[in-house]
C-alpha positions in Angstrom: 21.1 -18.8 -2.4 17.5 -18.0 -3.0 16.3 -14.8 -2.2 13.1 -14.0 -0.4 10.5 -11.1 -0.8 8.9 -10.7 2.4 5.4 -8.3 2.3 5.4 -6.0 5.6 1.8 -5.9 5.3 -1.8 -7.6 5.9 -3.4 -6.8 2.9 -4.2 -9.5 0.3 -5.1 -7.2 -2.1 -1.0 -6.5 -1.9 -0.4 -10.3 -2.3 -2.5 -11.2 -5.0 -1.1 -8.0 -7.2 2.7 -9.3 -6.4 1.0 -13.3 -7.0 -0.6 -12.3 -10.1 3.5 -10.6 -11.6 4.8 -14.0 -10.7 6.4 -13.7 -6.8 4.9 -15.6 -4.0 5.6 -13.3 -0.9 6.0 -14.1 2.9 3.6 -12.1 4.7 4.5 -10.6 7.9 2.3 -8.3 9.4 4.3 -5.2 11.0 1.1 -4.3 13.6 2.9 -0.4 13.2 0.6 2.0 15.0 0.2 4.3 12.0 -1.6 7.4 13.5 1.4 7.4 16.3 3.9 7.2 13.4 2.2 9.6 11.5 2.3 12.1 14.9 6.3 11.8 15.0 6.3 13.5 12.0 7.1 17.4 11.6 3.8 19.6 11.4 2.8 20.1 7.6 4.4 17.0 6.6 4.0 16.5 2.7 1.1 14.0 2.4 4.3 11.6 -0.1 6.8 12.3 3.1 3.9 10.8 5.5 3.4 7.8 3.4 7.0 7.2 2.7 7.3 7.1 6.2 4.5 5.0 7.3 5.9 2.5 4.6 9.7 2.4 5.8 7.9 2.2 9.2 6.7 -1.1 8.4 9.4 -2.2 6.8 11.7 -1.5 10.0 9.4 -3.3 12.0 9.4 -6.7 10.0 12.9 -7.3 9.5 13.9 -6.5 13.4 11.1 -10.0 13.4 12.6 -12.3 10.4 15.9 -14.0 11.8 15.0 -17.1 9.4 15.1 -15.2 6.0 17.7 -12.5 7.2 20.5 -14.1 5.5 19.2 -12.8 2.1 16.2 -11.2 1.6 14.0 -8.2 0.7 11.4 -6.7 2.9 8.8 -4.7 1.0 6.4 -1.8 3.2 3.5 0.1 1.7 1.3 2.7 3.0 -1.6 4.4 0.6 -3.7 7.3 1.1 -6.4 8.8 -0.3 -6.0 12.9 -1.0 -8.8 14.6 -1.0 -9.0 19.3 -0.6 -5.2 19.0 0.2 -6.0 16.1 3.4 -4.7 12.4 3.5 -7.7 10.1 4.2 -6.5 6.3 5.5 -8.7 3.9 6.9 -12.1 4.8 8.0 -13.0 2.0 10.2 -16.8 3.1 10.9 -19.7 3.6 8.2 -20.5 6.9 9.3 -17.1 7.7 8.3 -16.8 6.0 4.9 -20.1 7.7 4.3 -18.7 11.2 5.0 -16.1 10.4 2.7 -17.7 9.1 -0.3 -20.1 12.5 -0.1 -17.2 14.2 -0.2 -15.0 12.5 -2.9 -18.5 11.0 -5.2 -18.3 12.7 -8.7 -14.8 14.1 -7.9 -11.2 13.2 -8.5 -8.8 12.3 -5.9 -5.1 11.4 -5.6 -4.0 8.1 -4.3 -0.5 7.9 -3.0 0.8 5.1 -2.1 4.4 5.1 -0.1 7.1 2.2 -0.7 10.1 1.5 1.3 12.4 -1.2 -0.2 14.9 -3.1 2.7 18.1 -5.1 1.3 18.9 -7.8 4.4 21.8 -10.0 4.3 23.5 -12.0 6.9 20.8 -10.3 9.5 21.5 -6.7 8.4 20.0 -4.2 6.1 22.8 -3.4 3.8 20.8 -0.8 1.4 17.5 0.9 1.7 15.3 2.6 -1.2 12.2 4.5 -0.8 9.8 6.8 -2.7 6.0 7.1 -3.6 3.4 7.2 -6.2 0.9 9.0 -7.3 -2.5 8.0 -9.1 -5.5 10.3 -10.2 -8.8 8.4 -9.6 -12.3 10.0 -10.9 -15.0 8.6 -8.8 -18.7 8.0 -9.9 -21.7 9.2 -8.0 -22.9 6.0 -6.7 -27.0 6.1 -6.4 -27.9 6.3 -2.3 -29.4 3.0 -2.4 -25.8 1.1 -3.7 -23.6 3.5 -1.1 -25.6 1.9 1.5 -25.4 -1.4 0.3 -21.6 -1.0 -0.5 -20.9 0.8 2.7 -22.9 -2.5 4.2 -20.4 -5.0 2.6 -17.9 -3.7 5.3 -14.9 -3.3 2.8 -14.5 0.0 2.1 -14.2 0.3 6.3 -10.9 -1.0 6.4 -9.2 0.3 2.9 -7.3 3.7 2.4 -10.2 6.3 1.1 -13.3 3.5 1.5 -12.6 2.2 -1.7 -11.1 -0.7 -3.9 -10.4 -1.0 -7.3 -10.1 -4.5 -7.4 -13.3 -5.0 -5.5 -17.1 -4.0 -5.3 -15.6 -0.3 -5.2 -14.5 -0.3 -9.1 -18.1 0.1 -10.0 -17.6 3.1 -8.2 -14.6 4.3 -10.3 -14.8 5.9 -13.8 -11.3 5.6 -14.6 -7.7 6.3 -13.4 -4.4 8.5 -14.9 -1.8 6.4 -13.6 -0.4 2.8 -12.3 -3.6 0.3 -11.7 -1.2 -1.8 -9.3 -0.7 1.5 -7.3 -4.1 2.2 -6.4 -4.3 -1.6 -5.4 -1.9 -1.2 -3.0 1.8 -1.5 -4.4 3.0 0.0 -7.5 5.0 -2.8 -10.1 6.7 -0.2 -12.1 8.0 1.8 -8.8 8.5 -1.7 -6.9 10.6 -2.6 -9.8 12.6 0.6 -9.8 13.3 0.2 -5.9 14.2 -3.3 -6.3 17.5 -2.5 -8.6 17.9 0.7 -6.9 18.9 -2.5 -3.5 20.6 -4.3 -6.3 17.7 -7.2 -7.2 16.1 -8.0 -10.5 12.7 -8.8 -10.5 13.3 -12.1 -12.2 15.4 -13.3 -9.2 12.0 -13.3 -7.5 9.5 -15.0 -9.7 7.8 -18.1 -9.0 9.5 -18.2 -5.3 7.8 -20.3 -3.1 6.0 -19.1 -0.1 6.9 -20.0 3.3 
């Protein structure tokens, strides 16, 4: 029996990273409210317990919603957020926001943590669970006024954790990174691949699948 590798999440910056290592996921998006996930949690909250959380949210949420790959199949959640002076930044969803953000984060360096939660199904049930987070230092470039505007224009640091990419118009913005490329992307191979055996997979069971 094949086993599928369904991605709790909307981002295709996830899908190509998990395309490009040879696995074609399902995507199912898990529509979590995140801020009212993230206000379940006990005050001062360590910013890898929030994402963790956030992640295994997500991945809760899609396999109550997957009765036709239930009978054997791993469900993959992610959350990633940027920390900045001790404070997890997500999404910022307006310019004014990403602006404030990139004045404070321009020449600096920053964590990104990304949170993984790792879901076992068979038969309709999650038999094991594995979770745990990363951790990536990025060193940001001072990007002149006139390119913040434009990038800020382009829309697509609104809807990404900390108002950047990597993989996108925001790696001109990026000096370099200590840590896991695929992490600050969105989903860490090397702690994906971990999680996977930890639920008793190989990651060769999963190359080439097909997508649904």
């Amino acid at each position: 029996m094949t086993t599928t590798l369904v991605l709790a999440s909307a981002s295709p910056a996830r899908r190509e990273v998990l395309r490009s290592a040879g696995i074609d996921p399902v995507v199912r998006v898990s529509d979590v409210d995140e801020d009212a996930v993230a206000a379940t949690l006990p005050a001062g909250s360590a910013p890898q317990t929030v994402v963790i959380e956030l992640a295994r949210a997500k991945a809760a949420a899609v396999a109550a919603t997957i009765p036709e790959f239930a009978a054997d199949c791993i469900v993959v959640g992610c959350d990633s957020m940027l920390l900045v002076d001790g404070v997890l930044q997500g999404k910022p969803h307006t310019p004014e926001v990403a602006r404030a953000r990139w004045a404070d984060m321009a020449g600096r360096s920053a964590d990104l943590i990304t949170g993984h939660c790792v879901l076992r199904m068979r038969g309709g049930e999650i038999v094991a669970e594995a979770v745990d987070c990363s951790a990536t230092t990025v060193h940001f470039a001072k990007p002149e006024p006139g390119e913040l505007d434009a990038y800020i224009a382009t829309g697509e640091p609104l809807q990404v954790a900390g108002a950047f990419t990597l993989d996108g118009l925001g790696g001109w913005f990026v000096d370099r990174i200590d840590g896991d490329p695929s992490s600050v992307i969105g989903i860490g191979l090397p702690l994906l691949r971990r999680l996977l055996g930890d639920v008793g997979v190989g990651i060769a069971q999963l190359w080439r699948h097909t997508a649904q």
